[in-house]
C-alpha positions as CSV (number, residue, x, y, z in Angstrom):
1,X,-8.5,14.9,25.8
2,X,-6.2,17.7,24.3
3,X,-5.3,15.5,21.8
4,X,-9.3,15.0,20.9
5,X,-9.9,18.8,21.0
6,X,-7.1,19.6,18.5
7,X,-8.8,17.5,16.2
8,X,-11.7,20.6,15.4
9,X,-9.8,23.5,16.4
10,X,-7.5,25.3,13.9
11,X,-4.1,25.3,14.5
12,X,-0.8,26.5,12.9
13,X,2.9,25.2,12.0
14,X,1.6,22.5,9.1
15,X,3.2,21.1,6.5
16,X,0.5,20.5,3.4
17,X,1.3,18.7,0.4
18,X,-1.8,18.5,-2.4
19,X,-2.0,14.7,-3.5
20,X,-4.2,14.4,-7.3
21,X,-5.5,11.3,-7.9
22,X,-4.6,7.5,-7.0
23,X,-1.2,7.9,-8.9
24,X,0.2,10.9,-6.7
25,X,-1.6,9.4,-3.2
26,X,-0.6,5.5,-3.7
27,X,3.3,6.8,-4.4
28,X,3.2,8.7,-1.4
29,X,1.7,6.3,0.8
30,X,4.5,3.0,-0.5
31,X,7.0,5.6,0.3
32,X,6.1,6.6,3.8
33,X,5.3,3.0,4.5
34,X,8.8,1.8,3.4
35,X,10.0,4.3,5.9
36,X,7.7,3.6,8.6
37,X,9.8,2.3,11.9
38,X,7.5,1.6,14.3
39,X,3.8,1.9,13.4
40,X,0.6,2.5,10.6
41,X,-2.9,3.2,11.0
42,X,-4.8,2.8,7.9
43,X,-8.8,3.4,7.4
44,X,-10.6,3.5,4.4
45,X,-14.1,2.7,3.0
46,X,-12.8,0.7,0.4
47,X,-9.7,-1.4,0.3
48,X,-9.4,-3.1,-3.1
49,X,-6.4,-4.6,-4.7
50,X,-7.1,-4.2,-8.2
51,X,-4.1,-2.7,-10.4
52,X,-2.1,-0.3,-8.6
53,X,-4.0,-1.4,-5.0
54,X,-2.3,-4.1,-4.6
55,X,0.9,-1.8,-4.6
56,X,-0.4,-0.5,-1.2
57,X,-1.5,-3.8,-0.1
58,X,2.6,-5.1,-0.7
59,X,4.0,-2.1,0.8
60,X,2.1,-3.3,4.1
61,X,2.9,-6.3,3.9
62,X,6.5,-5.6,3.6
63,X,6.1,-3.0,6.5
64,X,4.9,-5.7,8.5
65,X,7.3,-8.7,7.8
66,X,10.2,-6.5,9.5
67,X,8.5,-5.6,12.5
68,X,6.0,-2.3,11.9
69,X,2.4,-2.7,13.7
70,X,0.2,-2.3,10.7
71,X,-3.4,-1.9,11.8
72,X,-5.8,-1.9,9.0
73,X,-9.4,-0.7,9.2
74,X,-12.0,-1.4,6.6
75,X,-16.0,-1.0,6.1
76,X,-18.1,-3.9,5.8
77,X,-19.9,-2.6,2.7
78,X,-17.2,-0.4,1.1
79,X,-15.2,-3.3,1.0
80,X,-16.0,-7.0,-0.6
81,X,-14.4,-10.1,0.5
82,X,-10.9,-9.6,0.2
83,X,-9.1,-13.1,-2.0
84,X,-7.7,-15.6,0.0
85,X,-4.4,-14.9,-0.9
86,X,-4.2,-11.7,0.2
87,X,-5.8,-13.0,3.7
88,X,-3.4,-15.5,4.0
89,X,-0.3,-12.5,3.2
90,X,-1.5,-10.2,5.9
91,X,-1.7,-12.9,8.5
92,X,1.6,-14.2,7.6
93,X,3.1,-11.1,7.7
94,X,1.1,-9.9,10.3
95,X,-1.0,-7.3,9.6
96,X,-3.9,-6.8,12.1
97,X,-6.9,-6.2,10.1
98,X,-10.6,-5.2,11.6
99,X,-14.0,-4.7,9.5
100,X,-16.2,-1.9,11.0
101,X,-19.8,-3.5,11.2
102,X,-19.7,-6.5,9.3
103,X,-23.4,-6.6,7.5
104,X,-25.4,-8.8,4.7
105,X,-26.6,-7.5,2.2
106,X,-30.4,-8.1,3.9
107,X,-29.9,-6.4,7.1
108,X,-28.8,-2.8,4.7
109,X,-32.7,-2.8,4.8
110,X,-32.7,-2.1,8.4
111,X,-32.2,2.1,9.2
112,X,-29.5,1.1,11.9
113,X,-26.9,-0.8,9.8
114,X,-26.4,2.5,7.4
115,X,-24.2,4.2,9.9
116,X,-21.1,3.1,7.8
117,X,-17.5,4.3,7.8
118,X,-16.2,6.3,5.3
119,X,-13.3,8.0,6.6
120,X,-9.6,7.9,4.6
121,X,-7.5,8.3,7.0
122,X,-3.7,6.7,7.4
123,X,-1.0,7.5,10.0
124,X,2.3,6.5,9.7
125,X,4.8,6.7,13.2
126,X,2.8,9.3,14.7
127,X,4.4,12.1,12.3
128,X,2.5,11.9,8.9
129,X,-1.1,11.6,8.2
130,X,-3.0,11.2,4.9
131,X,-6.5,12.6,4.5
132,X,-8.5,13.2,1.6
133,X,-11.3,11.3,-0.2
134,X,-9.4,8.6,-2.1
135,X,-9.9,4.9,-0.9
136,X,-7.4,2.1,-1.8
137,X,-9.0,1.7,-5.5
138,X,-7.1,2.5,-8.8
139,X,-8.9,5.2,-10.5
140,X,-9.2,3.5,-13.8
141,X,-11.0,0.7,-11.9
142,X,-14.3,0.5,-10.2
143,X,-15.8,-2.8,-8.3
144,X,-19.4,-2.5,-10.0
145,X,-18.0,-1.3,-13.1
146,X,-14.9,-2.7,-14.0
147,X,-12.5,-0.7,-16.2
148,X,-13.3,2.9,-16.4
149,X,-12.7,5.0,-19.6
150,X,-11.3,8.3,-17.3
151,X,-9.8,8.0,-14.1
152,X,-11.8,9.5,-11.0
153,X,-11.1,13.2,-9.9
154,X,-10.2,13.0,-6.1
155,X,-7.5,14.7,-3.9
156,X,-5.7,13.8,-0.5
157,X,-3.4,15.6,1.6
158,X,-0.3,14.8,3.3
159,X,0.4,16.7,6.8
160,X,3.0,17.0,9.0
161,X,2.4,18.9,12.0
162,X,-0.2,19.3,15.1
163,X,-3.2,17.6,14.1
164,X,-1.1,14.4,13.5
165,X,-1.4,13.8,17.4
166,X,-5.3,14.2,17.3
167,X,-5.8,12.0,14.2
168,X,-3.7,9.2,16.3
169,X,-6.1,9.1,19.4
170,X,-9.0,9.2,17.1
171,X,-7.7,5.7,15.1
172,X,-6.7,4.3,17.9
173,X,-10.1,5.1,19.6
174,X,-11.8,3.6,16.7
175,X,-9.7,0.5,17.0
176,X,-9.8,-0.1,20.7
177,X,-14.3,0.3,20.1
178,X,-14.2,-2.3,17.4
179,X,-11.9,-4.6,18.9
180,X,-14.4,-4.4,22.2
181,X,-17.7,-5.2,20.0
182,X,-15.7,-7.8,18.3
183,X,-15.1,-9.6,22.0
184,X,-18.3,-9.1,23.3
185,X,-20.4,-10.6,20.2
186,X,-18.1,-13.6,20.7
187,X,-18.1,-13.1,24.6
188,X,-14.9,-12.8,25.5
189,X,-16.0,-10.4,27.9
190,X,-12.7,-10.6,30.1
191,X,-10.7,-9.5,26.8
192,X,-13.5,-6.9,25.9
193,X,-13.1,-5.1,29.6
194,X,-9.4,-5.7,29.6
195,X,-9.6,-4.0,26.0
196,X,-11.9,-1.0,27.4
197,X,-9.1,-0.4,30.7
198,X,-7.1,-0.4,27.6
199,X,-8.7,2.0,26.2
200,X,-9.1,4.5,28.8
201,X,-5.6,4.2,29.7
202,X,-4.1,5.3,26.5
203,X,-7.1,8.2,26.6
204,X,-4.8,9.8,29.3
205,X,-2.1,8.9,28.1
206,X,-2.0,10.6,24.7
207,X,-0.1,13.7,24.5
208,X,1.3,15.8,21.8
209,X,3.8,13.7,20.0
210,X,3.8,16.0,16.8
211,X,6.5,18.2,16.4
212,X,5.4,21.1,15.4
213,X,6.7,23.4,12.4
214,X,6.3,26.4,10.4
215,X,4.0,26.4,8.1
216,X,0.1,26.5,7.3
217,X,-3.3,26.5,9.8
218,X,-4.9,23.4,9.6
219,X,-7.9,21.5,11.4
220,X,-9.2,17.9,10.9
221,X,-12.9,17.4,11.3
222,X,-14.1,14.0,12.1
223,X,-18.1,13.3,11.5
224,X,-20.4,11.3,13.5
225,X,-24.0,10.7,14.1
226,X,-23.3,12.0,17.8
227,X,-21.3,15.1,19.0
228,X,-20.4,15.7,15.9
229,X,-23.1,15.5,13.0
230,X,-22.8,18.7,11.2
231,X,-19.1,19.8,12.1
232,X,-17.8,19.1,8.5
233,X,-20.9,21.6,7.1
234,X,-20.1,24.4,10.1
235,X,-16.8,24.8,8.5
236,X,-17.5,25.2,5.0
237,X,-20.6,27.7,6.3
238,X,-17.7,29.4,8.0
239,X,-15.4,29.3,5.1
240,X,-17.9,30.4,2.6
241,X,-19.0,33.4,5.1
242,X,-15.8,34.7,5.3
243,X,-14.5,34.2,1.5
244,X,-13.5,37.4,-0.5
245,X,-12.3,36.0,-3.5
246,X,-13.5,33.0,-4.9
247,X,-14.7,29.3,-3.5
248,X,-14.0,26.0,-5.1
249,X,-15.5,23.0,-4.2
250,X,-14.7,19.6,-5.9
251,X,-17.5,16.7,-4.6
252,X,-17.8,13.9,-6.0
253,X,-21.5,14.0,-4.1
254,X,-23.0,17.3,-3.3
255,X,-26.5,17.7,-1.8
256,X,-26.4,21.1,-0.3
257,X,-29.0,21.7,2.6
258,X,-30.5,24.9,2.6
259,X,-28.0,27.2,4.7
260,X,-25.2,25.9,2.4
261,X,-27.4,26.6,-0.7
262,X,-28.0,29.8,0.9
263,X,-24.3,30.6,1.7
264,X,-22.9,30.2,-1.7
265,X,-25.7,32.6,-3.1
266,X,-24.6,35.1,-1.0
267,X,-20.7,34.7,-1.4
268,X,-22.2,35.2,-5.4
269,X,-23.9,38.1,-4.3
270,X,-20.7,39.9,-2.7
271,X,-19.0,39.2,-5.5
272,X,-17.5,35.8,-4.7
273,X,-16.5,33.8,-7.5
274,X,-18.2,30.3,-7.0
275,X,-17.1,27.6,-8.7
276,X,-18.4,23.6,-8.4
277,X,-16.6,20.9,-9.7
278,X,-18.8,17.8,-9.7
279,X,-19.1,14.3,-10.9
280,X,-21.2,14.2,-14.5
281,X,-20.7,10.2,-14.8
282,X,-23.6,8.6,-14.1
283,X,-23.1,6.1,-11.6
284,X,-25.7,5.6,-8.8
285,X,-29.3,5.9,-9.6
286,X,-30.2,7.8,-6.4
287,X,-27.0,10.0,-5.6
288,X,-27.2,11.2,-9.7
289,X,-30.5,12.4,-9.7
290,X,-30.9,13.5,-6.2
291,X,-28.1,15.9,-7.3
292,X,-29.4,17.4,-10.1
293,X,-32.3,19.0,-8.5
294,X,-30.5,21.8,-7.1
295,X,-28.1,22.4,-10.1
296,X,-30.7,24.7,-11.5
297,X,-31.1,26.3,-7.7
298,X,-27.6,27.1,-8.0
299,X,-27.4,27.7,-11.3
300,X,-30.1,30.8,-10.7
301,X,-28.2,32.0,-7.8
């Protein structure tokens, strides 16, 4: 539980390093899992080895082939069928692989299957965690586009510190659920309750492996449809309250809700510099033009 809690609660003693693009995040990520001695967690919405994918694809594979868990978490709709050869790699090497919510295309036209899981996430022996919003994806390459002209603007972090420990029991919590709806759709229900003792077993046994440093105040905010559906928009209302200077934001998305439309004209108002740095390449009907309809909101403000 303390590790959950530290998961929305600012803390200090981080280290943060800034990660541009697919270039700075891929390097990073082959290096720590070259290092890694004992364990990785990867989840991403899309894992595609295209190009400079497949890099991270190897480096897991080699991780795995001398003996590193390597637990690898996809979605079912971010992600396409992955080619055989690759499948037949990882399950030489041994790379444990699990697809949250497996759906057709048909059943995206039922309300329930849109809960999806977007989340970029990868831990590597309980000390370093990458975050951010780039998947495994090359960002001169898109699946429904092909080659792009520009690469995609996107950022990730990599942390040391605290949080580490929290991002841990919330991969391994995600793991332990899908492994249990994997056994009971196949009903295996003695492996699915052995998996749930499993589960609340390490629950109490998670504790604050992190070692914690000097350094910057951090917090990671995990979403859900639950507990947590509008934790990720509390903090930016709190950070945009509270701003003095200026506010940057850099979405590849951005639908602002009314109290965050209504934040960022008042930060303008105090003399807050606003600035928005969003995606002018047209590429999803809905997303694109949903957008633009508050530009001019803003835009007034």
């Amino acid at each position: 539980m303390k590790a959950r809690r530290a998961l929305y609660a600012s803390q200090p003693g981080h280290e943060i390093v800034l990660l541009e693009g697919s270039r700075q995040y891929f390097d990073a990520l082959v290096k720590a899992f070259d290092e890694a001695r004992s364990e990785i967690w990867l989840e991403t919405y899309i894992f595609d080895v295209t190009a400079s994918g497949a890099d991270v694809a190897e480096a897991l594979v080699r991780a795995a082939r001398r003996g590193v868990a390597v637990r690898l978490v996809v979605d079912g709709v971010g992600t396409g069928s992955l080619p055989p050869a690759w499948l037949q790699s990882f399950d030489e090497a041994g790379v444990a692989w699990q697809v949250f919510s497996p759906t057709l295309t048909i059943e995206l036209l039922i309300p329930k299957r849109w809960r999806r899981m977007h989340r970029k996430l990868c831990l590597i022996d309980r000390r370093v965690l990458f975050c951010g919003g780039i998947n495994v994806l090359d960002d001169f390459y898109d699946p429904n586009h092909g080659t792009l002209a520009a690469p995609r603007f996107d950022f990730s972090v990599q942390v040391c510190g605290p949080l580490v420990e929290g991002a841990y029991g919330a991969m391994a919590h995600l793991w332990r659920q899908l492994a249990v709806m994997r056994q009971v759709k196949s009903r295996d229900f003695a492996a699915a309750v052995k998996s749930m003792r499993g589960s609340r077993q390490a629950a109490r046994a998670e504790g604050d492996g992190a070692i914690p440093i000097a350094g910057t105040r951090a917090a990671l905010l995990l979403r859900d449809n639950f507990r947590h559906r509008t934790v990720i928009e509390k903090a930016y209302l709190r950070a945009i309250g509270t701003a003095h200077r200026e506010v940057i934001i850099a979405n590849a998305y951005f639908l602002p809700g009314r109290k965050l439309r209504v934040a960022l004209a008042h930060a303008v108002r105090r003399g807050v510099k606003v600035q928005l740095l969003l995606q002018g390449r047209y590429e999803y009907f809905m997303q694109y033009h949903a957008a633009r309809t508050v530009y001019g909101i803003l835009l007034k403000a």
